[in-house]
C-alpha positions as CSV (number, residue, x, y, z in Angstrom):
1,X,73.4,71.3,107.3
2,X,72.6,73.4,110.0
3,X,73.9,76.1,112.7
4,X,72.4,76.9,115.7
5,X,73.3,79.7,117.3
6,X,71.9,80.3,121.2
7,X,73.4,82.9,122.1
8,X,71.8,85.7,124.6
9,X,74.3,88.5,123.4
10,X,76.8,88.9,120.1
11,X,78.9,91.8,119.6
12,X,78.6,91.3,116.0
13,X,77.7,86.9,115.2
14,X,80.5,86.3,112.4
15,X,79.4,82.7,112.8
16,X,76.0,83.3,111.6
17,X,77.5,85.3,107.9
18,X,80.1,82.5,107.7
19,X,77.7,79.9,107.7
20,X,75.0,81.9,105.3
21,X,78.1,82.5,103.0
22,X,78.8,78.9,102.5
23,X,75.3,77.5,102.1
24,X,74.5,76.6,105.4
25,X,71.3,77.5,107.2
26,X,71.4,79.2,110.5
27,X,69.0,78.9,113.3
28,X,69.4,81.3,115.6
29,X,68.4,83.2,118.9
30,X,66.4,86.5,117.9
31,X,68.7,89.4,118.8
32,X,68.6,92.5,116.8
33,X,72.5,92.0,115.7
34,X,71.8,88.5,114.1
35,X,68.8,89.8,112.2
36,X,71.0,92.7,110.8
37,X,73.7,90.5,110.0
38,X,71.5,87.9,108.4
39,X,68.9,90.6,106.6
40,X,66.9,88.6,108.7
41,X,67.1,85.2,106.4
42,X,68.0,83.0,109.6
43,X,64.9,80.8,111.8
44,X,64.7,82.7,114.8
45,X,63.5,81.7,118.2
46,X,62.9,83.7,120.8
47,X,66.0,84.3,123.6
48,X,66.2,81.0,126.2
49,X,63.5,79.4,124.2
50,X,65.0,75.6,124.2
51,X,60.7,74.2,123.8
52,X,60.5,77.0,120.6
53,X,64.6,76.0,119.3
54,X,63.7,72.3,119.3
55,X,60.6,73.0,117.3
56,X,62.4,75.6,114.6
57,X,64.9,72.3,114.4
58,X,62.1,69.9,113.9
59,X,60.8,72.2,111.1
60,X,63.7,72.5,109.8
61,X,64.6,68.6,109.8
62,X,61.3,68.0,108.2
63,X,61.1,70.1,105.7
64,X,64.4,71.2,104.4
65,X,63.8,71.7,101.2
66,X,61.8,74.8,102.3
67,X,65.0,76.0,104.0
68,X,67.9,76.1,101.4
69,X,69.8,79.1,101.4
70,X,69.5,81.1,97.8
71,X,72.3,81.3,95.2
72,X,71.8,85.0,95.2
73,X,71.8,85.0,99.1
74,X,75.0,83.6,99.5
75,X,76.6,86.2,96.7
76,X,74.9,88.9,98.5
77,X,76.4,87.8,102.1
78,X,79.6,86.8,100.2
79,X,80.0,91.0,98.8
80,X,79.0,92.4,101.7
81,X,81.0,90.6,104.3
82,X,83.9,89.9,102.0
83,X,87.8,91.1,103.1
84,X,87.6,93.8,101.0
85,X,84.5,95.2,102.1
86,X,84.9,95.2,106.1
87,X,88.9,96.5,105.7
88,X,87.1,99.4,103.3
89,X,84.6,100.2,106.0
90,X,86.6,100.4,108.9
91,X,89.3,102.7,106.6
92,X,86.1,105.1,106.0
93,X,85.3,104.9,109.4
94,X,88.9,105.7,110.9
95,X,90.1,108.7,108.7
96,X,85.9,110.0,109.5
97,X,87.2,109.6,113.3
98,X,90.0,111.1,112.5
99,X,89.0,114.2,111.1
100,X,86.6,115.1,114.2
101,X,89.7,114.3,116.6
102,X,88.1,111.3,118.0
C-alpha cells in the first residue's frame, strides 16, 4: 500500500504520520513540514511535479520490496506522535505561554 500526498501547503500533514504509523508508505510532495513529520523517510517529489510523482509511483510499484516501512520506524512514529505525547507537548507549551503572559 501506498499514500500519496500532493499537497502544495500542510499546516502540519497528520495523514502522512498516520499512514507511516500503520505500515503504509507515503509518497509525498517535498515541503519542509512533511520531511519533519516523516524524518524524512517518505518518496518525495518535487511541488506540482505530476511527470516526477508518476515516476516515484512507478518506482515504487516496481520495486516494493525496497520500500517497506521498518518495524522500528513505525514504533518510532507510533512514540512520538502517540496521544500521550502531543497532549504532553501542548501542556508544556501552554503553562510556557502562560508564564510569559502570552
Amino acid at each position: 500500500d501506498v499514500l500519496v500526498v500532493p499537497s502544495r501547503e500542510e499546516s502540519f500533514g497528520l495523514v502522512t504520520t498516520e499512514a507511516l504509523s500503520q505500515g503504509c508508505q507515503v509518497i509525498c510532495s517535498d515541503i519542509p513540514v512533511f520531511r519533519e513529520v516523516t524524518d524524512g523517510k517518505a518518496i518525495f517529489f518535487p511541488v506540482g511535479d505530476a511527470q516526477e510523482l508518476a515516476l516515484k509511483l512507478n518506482d515504487f510499484y516496481n520495486q516494493k520490496e525496497n520500500y517497506q516501512v521498518s518495524d522500528l520506524f513505525i514504533k518510532k512514529i507510533r512514540e512520538k506522535f502517540s496521544f500521550e505525547t502531543v497532549v504532553n507537548a501542548y501542556i508544556k507549551q501552554y503553562h510556557a505561554a502562560k508564564a510569559n503572559n502570552f
